[in-house]
C-alpha positions, 0 to 999 in steps of 0.5 A: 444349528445347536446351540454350544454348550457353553455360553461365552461370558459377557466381558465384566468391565464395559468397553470404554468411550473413545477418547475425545478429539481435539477441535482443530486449530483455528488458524487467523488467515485460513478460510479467507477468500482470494479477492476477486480482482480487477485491474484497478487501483483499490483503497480502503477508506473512511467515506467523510461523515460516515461511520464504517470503512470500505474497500473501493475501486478506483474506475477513473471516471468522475460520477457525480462526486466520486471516482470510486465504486464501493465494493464492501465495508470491512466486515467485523462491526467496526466503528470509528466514530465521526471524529475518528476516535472509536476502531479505526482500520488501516495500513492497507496491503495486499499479498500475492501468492501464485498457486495453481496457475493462478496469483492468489491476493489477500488483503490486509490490514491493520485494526486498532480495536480499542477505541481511540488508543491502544496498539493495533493487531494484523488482520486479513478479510473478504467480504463475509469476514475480518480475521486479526492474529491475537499472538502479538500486536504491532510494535509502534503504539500509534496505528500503521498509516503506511504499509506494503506487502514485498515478498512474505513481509508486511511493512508498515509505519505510522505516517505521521513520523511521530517521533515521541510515540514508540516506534515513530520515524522507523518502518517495521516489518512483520515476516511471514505474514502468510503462515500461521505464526507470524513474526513480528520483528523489533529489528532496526536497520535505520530511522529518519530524520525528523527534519524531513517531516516537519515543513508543512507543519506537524502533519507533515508525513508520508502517509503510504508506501508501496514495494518495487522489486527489480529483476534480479541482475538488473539496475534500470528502475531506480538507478543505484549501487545495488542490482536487482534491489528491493524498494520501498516508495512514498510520497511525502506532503508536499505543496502543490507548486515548485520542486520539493523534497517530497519522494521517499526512497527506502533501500531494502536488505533482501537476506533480513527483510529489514529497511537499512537506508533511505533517500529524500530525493526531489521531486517536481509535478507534471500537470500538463495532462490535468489542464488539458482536461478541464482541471482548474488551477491550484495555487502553488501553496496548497498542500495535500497528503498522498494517502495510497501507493500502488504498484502493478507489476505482475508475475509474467510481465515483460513491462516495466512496474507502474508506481501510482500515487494519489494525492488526498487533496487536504491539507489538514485545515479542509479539502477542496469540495469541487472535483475540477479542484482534485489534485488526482492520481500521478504516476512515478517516472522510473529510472532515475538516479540515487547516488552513494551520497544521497542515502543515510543510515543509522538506527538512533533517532536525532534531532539535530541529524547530518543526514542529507537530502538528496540535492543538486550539490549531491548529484541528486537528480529531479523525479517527476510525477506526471498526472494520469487521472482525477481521484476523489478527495479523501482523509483516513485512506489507504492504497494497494493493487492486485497481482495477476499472471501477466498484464490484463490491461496495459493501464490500471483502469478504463479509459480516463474522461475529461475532468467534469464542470464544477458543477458536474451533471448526473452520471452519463451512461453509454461510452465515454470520450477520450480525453482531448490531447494535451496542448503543451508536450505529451507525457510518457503514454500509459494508455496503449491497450496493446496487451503484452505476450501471454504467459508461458505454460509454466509461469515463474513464481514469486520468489518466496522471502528469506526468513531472518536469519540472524536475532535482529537488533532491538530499538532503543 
């Protein structure tokens, strides 16, 4: 075709440049993997006289010295130090969430990153990454040595109850702990007593926790004034003998996500089941920590909630070496009582408190602990458990073997014999492998956590 006659005229001013985008938004926890469960109770630990920490699996069977098999070591390069006094990880707790037919779990925990002091940060992993959230740190000054995840909170104490260092002797949440802001709340419901920490010396402490959430309407797992409640469980030092006021029961307020009351209630060992497997004797003055709470509930489950707890069999001056000596895993007995007169409140930390323990003259009943399996000793440790639909198993590992010789030989492959019965009176069976109905087609999900609705008062 011709040409036009008159040329159109470029444009004087050049077109200009896009205007530039903005890098999306890192947010802490995305991009970390759902960990890859198995019905088993984990921990995160440091392996003694090793520099790192791991996340392992408890299996229930005693291999050489271990009861644990290692899945990874928590990524991000951290180092401890021999002695415990360069980054150290702990707090453990996993959340649950149900998305697409299935329950989503990730870890968390908490990281001191600077060695040896200074306020830890949140953080969640897989096994390629750790992610901390940098908008704010914890508010205790000590590293969180107990945590739970209930809900969307993470709660967390420092163990040892210190009550010089700030945030000692309370328990403190973090709301929201799955979006991308977090809030770190300094509200304050209630604080401990310091009498019920000191008996076994200034180590004393309950050194994990774990969440027991009842059905809504019901009152038939911890027996009290308030149906459907919510619950944190913990072990306190204890000496192996005898009854003690060892078990910690803190009261949670649904609407505010906050700790408003606790009870010390007392607490005997049944190690019925330990002696028939070949345990050896502990003298009743031996005193350990339980360092790992755990509990399996899952979503679609008609079965009642199994509380677990296992015991570090140290007492601070040393740890028994041979594995007939370990004092091992014990399972909480639910349904027992906590009368009106045995909670205390309050939110001022006394020395010289009136709060009670929760005693005979109070009607307080006696909870037992009864011996499920052998656990390895461990120290700097940290216990939780994965969620699923409905119960892969009826029992948290495989079938549990009789405890090995004091000197045990190497790891026998093949099946394993079942344990011999117990030659006293057989405790509560938790073994029974009959699986409970499957999950309907649209299962019930986990009720998502209230947000605080009110300003929560600040400690002082």
């Amino acid at each position: 075709a011709a040409p036009t006659a008159t040329p159109t005229a470029p444009t004087l001013a050049p077109t200009l440049a896009p205007s530039l985008t903005h890098s999306p938004t890192v947010v802490w926890n995305d991009g970390i993997g759902d960990f890859a469960c198995t019905e088993r109770l984990l921990q995160v630990l440091k392996p003694e006289g090793e520099d790192n920490f791991d996340v392992v699996e408890y299996s229930g069977q005693v291999v050489g010295a271990t009861t644990f098999n290692m899945l990874y070591p928590i990524p991000g390069g951290l180092t401890p130090g021999l002695n415990n006094a360069g980054q150290l990880a702990n707090g453990f707790a996993m959340h649950h969430a149900v998305a697409n037919g299935a329950v989503v779990n990730t870890p968390h925990v908490a990281v001191q990153k600077t060695a040896g002091s200074g306020k830890a940060q949140l953080c969640v992993f897989d096994s390629t990454r750790l992610s901390c959230y940098l908008g704010k740190t914890f508010v205790t000054d000590t590293l969180p040595t107990a945590a739970a995840i209930i809900g969307d909170t993470y709660f967390y104490a420092d163990g040892s109850m210190v009550a010089g260092s700030f945030g000692g002797r309370r328990i403190w949440a973090v709301h929201n702990v799955s979006k991308p802001n977090p809030f770190f709340s300094t509200g304050v419901s209630v604080s401990f007593d310091p009498k019920f920490f000191t008996e076994h010396g200034t180590s004393t402490g309950v050194y994990d926790f774990t969440g027991l959430v009842e059905t809504p309407g019901t009152n038939d797992w911890i027996v009290d004034d308030t149906a459907g409640g919510a619950y944190l469980v913990g072990v306190i030092t204890r000496a192996w003998g005898g009854e003690a006021y060892a078990l910690l029961v803190v009261g949670i307020d649904a609407a505010r996500m906050l700790p408003t009351r606790y009870a010390v209630i007392r607490n005997v060992l049944d190690v019925a089941a330990r002696a028939a497997a070949g345990g050896q004797a502990i003298p009743d003055t031996e005193v350990s920590h339980f360092g790992a709470a755990y509990t399996i509930s899952n979503v679609a489950s008609t079965a009642a909630p199994r509380l677990y707890f296992s015991a570090n069999t140290q007492n601070g001056l040393g740890a028994a070496a041979a594995t007939t000596k370990w004092w091992g895993v014990f399972q909480l007995d639910l349904g027992f009582g906590v009368p009106d007169a045995c909670w205390n409140s309050g939110n001022s930390i006394r020395r010289n408190s009136k709060d009670f323990l929760c005693s005979s003259e109070r009607n307080g009943t006696v909870t037992t602990l009864r011996w499920i399996e052998p656990s390895s000793k461990t120290n700097y440790n940290d216990g939780a458990s994965c969620q699923f639909l409905y119960d892969p198993t009826a029992t948290p590992t495989g079938t549990p073997s009789q405890l090995p010789t004091a000197s045990p030989t190497a790891a026998p492959s093949g099946s394993h014999a079942p344990s011999p019965a117990p030659t006293s009176q057989p405790s509560k069976s938790t073994t029974s492998m009959k699986p409970t109905a499957p999950p309907t087609d649209s299962p019930t999900e986990t009720p998502t956590t209230a947000t605080p609705t009110e300003t929560p008062t600040t400690a002082t």
